[in-house]
N, C-alpha and C positions, 0 to 999 in steps of 0.2 A: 383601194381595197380596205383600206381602217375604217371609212365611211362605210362601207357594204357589210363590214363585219359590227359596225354598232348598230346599224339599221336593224341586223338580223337578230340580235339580243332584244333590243326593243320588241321588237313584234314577238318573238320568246317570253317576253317578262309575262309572271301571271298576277301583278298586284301593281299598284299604285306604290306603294313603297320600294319595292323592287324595282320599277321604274323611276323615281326621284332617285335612288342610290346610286342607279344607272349613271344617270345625267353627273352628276356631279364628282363621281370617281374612274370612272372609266372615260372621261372626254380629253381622260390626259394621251389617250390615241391620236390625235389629232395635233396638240398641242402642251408642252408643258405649264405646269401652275401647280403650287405649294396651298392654296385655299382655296375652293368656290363654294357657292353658293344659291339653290334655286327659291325665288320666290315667286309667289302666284299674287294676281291681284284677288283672285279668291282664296282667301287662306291665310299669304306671308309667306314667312320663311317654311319649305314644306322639309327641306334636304340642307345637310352641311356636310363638308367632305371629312371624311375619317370619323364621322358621328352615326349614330346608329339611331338615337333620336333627339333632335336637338331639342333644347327647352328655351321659349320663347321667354323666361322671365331672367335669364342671364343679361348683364350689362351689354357683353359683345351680342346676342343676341335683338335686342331692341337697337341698337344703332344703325346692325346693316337690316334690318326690317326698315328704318326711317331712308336709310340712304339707296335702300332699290327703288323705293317708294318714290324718292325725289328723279331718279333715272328712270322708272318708266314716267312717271308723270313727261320727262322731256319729249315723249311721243317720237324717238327716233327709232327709224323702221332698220337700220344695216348695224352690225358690230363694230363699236368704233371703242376704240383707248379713254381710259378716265383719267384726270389728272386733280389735284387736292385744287390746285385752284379754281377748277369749275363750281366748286362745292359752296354751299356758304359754309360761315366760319363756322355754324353747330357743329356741322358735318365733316368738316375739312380737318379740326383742330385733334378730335381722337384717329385719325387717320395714321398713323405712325405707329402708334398702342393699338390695333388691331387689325390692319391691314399691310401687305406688303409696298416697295415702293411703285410698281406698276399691277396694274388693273385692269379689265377688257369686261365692257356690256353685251353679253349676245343676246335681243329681243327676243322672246317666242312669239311669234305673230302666224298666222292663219296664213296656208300658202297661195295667199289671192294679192289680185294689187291692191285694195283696199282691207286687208285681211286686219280684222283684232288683236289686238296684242294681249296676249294673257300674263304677261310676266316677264321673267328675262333670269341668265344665267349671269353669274356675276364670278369671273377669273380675278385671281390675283398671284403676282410671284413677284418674283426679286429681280428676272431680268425683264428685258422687253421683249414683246408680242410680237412675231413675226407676221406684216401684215397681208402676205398670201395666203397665211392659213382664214383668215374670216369668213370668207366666197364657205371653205368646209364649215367651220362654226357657225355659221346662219343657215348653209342644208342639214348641219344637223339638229341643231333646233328646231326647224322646220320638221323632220322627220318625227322627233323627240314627241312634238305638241300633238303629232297625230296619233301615234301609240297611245298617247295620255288620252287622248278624247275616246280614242276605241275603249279603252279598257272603263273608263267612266259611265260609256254607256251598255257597258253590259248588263244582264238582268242575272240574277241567281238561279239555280238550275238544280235539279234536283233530280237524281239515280235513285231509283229503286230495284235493288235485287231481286230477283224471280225467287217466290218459295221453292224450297229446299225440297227434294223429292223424298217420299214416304220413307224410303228403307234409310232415309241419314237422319228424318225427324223422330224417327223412334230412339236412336243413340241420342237421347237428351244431353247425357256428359260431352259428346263431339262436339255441342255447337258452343260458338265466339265468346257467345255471353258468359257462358255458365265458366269456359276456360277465364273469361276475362275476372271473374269474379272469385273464381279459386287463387286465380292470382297475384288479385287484391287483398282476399281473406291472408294467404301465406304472406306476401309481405307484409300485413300490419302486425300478422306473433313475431318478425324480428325484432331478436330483444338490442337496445341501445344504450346508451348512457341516456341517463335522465338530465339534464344539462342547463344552467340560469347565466344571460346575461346582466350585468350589472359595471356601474361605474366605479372603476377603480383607480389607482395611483400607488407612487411609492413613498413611502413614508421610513421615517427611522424607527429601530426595531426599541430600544430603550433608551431615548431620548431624557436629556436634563435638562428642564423645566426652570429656567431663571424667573423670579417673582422679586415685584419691588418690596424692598425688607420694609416702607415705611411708607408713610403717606408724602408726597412734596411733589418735585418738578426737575424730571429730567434737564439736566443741566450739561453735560457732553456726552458723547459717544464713542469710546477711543477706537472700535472696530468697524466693518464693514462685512456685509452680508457675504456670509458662504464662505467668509475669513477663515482660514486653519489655525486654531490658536492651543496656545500650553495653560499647562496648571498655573492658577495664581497669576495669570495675566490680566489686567485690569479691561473690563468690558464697559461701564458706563456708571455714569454717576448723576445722583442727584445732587439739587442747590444748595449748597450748604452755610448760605449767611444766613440762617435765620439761626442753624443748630450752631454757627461760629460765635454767634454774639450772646446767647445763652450760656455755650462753655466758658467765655470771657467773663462772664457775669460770677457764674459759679466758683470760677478761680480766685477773682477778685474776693467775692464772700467767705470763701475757704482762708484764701491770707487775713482776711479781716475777723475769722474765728483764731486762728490760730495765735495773732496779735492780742487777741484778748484774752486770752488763757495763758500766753504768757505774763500777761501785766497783772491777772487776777493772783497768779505763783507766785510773784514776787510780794505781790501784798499781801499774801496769805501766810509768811513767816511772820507779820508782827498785827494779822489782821484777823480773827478767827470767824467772819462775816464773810471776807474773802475768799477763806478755806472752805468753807461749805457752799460757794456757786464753782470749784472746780468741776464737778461730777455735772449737772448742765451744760458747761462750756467744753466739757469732752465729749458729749453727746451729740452737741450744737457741730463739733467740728466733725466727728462722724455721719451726721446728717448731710454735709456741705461735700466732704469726700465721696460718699455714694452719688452726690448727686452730678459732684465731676465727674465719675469715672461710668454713669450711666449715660452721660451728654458725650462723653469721646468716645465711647462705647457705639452710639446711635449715629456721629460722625464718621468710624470708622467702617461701619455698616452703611453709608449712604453710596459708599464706593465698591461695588461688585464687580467681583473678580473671578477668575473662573474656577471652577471645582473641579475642572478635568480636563483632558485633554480632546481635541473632537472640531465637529466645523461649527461657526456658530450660524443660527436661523434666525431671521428675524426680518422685519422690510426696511426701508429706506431709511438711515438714520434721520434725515430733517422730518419725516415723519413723527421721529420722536423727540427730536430737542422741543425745550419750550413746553411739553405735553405733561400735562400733574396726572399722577398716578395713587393708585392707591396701594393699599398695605393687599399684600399679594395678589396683583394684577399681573397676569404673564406681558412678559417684553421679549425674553428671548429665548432661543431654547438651543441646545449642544448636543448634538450626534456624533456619531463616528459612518462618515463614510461609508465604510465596509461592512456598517451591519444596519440592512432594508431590509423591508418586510411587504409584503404586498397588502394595502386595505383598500375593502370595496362596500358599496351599501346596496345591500339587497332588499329591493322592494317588497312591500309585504307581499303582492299577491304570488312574489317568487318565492318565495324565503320557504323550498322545498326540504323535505331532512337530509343534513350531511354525515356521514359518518367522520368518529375522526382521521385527521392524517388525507381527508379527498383533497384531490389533486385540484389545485387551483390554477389558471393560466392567467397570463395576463397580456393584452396587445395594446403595447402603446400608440399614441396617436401617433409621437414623434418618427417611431419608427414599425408603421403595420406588416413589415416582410417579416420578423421575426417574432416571439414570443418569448416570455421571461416563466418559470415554471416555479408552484410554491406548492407547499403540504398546508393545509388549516390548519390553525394554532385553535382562536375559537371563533364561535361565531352569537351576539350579544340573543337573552331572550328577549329584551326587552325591546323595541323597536324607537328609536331617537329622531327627533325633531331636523329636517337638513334647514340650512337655508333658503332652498327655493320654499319652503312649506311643506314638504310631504313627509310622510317616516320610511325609514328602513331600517333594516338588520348591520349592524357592522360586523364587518369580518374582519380578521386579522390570517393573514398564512406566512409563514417561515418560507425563504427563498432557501433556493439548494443553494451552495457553495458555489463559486466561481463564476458566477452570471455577472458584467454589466450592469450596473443600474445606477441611476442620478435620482436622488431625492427630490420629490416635486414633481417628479413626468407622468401626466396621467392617460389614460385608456380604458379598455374594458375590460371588465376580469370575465372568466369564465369557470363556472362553478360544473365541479361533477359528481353527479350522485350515483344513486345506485341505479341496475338495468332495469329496465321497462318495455314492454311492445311498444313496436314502433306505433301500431294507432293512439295507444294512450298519450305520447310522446306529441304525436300530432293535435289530439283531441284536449289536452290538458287545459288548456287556457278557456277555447270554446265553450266547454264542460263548466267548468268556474262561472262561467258568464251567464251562463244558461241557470246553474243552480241559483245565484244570488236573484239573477231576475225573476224564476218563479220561487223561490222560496223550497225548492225541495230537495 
C-alpha cells in the first residue's frame, strides 16, 4: 500500500523539482534513513533531503557527487549495502564527517533487462537496512525514473481565454488588469520606514586611549586582554637601561657639582678668585639637578599605569613585547563594561538623512534571534577611509539601559529614517543607478 501511495504522488507531481523532493523525502515510507540523496548521470546531485536546493559548491556537496559517481560507475543493476571499505581511501576517509554508519545504493535503471541506468538513490542512517525492503526500493525507483521521464518530455502548453462578452468589455474598471494595477498603484503610496543596512559592532561608549609617553621598546606587560583592573595598577612598561644609565650618569655628575662647590666655599674664605666661581657652580649644580629630576621624571613615565578603573583592550601581549614604539602610539585602551555604544559605517550610496535620536538596531552575527536597540548620538559629515578601501559615514548611537552587550561583537546595524512610499522604498537604489549612468 506505501508503494501504491508513492506511485500515486509521482504521477501527481507537476515539476521535476517536486518530483526529486519526492524521491528523497517521502521514501522514508518504505524504509527508514536520516540522509539521502538523488543523483543523475545527467546533472549530479539534483535533490538532498531536508534541502530545498542544494548547492553543488559546498565541501559535503562535491564529495557525495564523486562518491555516487564512483557507485554508479560500479554498473550494479539491484540495491545492495555500502560499506567504507569498498571505497578507496579519497572516498572512504571523509566518510564518518559526512555520512552515517550504514548506507544503501538504490539504481534508477530503465524497467527492461537491459534497461539504462540513469543514476541512483543513495540511503544513509545509523542502523542497518532491512534487506526485504530492497525488492520495494528498486520498484520504487523503477516507478520514480518513469514519472521523471513523463514529466521531461512534456511540451509547454498554452490556454487562451475566450474574449470577454460586450456587456463586461465596456465595464473597463471590472477587468483583472486594470484591478491588478490599482492595486499595484495603492500598494506603492504605502508609506514605510526609509531604512539602511550597514556593518556594525559594539564598541565602548568613552574609552581611555593609553599612548606610549616616549619613544623606546616595550619591555613587559603586566596585564592580559579583557583584564579588569583598578586605578594606578601598573599596565606595561618600557626598556628602561638606556634611561637607567643616563640617570646614573646625572647623579654621578650632580655629586661631582656639588663636591666642587663645596671645595670652591672652602677656598673662597681666604681665596677671593674662588669666591667669584661660586655663582657658576650654583648654576652648574642646578643645571645637573634639572637634568636628574627630568631623567626620573622620563623613568617614571616609562611605567604606565592605569588612570581608571575599566577592562583593559588591547591584543596579545607577545604581540607587544620586544616591539619599539613611538611617542603617542596607541597600545592600549580602558572601558568600562557597562557602558557600549553601537557603531556602524554607512556607505555613501546609503548614507540617507537621519534625524536625531532614529532608532538604530543592531543584529549581531553571534547571536541573529535577537536584536540590541540604540537612539543616534551622530553620525560623521565627512566620509573616512575603511580598511578594505572604500568610505563611509560613521555612526555612533547610545544603547538603551539594560541590554547585554560584549565589546567587540559584530553584525548589522539597521538604520531608520523617515517615511516614504513603498515604491520609492523599492525604486531607490534603481533610480541612483539609473541617474549616475545617464547623467540626469
Amino acid at each position: 500500500m506505501l508503494l501504491l501511495e508513492l506511485g500515486h504522488r509521482a504521477r501527481a507531481a507537476g515539476s521535476s523539482a517536486e518530483l526529486n523532493f519526492l524521491l528523497v523525502n517521502d521514501s522514508r515510507l518504505l524504509t527508514p534513513y536520516r540522509q539521502s540523496c538523488l543523483w543523475l548521470h545527467q546533472g549530479g546531485i539534483m535533490a538532498l533531503s531536508g534541502v530545498i536546493e542544494p548547492d553543488a559548491n559546498t565541501p559535503y556537496a562535491q564529495w557525495l557527487g564523486r562518491l555516487c559517481k564512483f557507485l554508479h560507475a560500479q554498473e550494479q543493476t539491484s540495491v545492495r549495502a555500502i560499506e567504507p571499505s569498498e571505497l578507496p581511501p579519497e572516498l572512504a576517509k571523509p566518510w564518518g564527517e559526512w555520512l552515517a554508519a550504514n548506507a544503501i545504493w538504490v539504481p534508477l535503471q530503465e524497467d527492461t533487462e537491459q534497461g539504462l541506468s540513469h543514476g541512483g538513490l543513495l540511503l544513509s542512517g545509523p542502523q542497518a537496512f532491512d534487506a526485504q525492503r530492497f525488492p520495494l526500493l528498486a520498484e520504487w525507483g523503477r516507478i520514480w525514473l518513469h514519472a521523471h521521464e513523463a514529466i521531461s518530455a512534456r511540451r509547454p502548453r498554452f490556454w487562451w481565454k475566450p474574449p470577454a462578452s460586450p456587456a463586461v468589455s465596456k465595464k473597463w474598471w471590472h477587468r483583472k488588469s486594470v484591478l491588478a494595477l490599482a492595486a499595484i498603484a495603492l500598494a506603492s503610496a504605502l508609506p514605510v520606514h526609509l531604512t539602511v543596512l550597514a556593518p556594525g559592532e559594539l564598541v565602548a561608549a568613552q574609552p581611555v586611549v593609553l599612548r606610549a609617553p616616549l619613544d623606546g621598546v616595550i619591555d613587559k606587560v603586566h596585564v592580559q586582554p579583557n583584564q579588569m583592573v583598578r586605578k594606578g595598577q601598573p599596565l606595561f612598561g618600557l626598556d628602561e637601561a638606556q634611561i637607567g644609565s643616563r640617570l646614573e650618569v646625572a647623579q654621578q655628575a650632580l655629586l661631582t657639582a656639588e663636591a666642587e662647590y663645596r671645595q670652591s666655599a672652602q677656598l673662597a674664605l681666604g681665596d677671593a678668585r674662588s669666591k667669584s666661581q661660586l655663582a657658576a657652580l650654583v648654576g652648574r649644580i642646578g643645571e645637573k639637578r634639572a637634568e636628574l629630576e627630568y631623567l626620573a621624571d622620563q623613568r617614571s613615565r616609562s611605567r604606565v599605569l592605569a588612570p581608571e578603573d575599566g577592562m583593559v583592550l588591547f591584543d596579545s601581549p607577545t604581540e607587544w613585547i620586544g616591539k619599539p614604539v613611538q611617542t603617542g602610539e596607541r597600545v592600549m585602551r580602558i572601558a568600562r563594561p557597562e557602558e557600549v555604544e553601537i557603531e556602524a559605517w554607512v556607505p555613501i550610496g546609503d548614507a540617507i538623512p537621519l534625524a536625531a535620536d532614529a532608532p538604530v538596531q543592531l543584529y549581531l552575527a553571534a547571536n541573529p534571534m535577537s536584536n540590541l536597540e540604540g537612539k543616534l548620538r551622530y553620525m560623521a559629515y565627512d566620509a573616512s577611509a575603511r580598511p578594505d578601501g572604500s568610505y563611509a559615514y560613521r555612526m555612533r548611537a547610545a544603547m538603551a539601559p539594560g541590554q547585554q552587550a560584549r565589546i567587540g561583537l559584530k553584525g548589522t546595524a539597521k538604520l531608520q529614517g523617515s517615511w516614504v512610499p513603498l515604491a520609492y522604498w523599492i525604486l531607490r537604489k534603481p533610480l541612483a543607478v539609473v541617474r549616475q549612468f545617464i547623467a540626469w
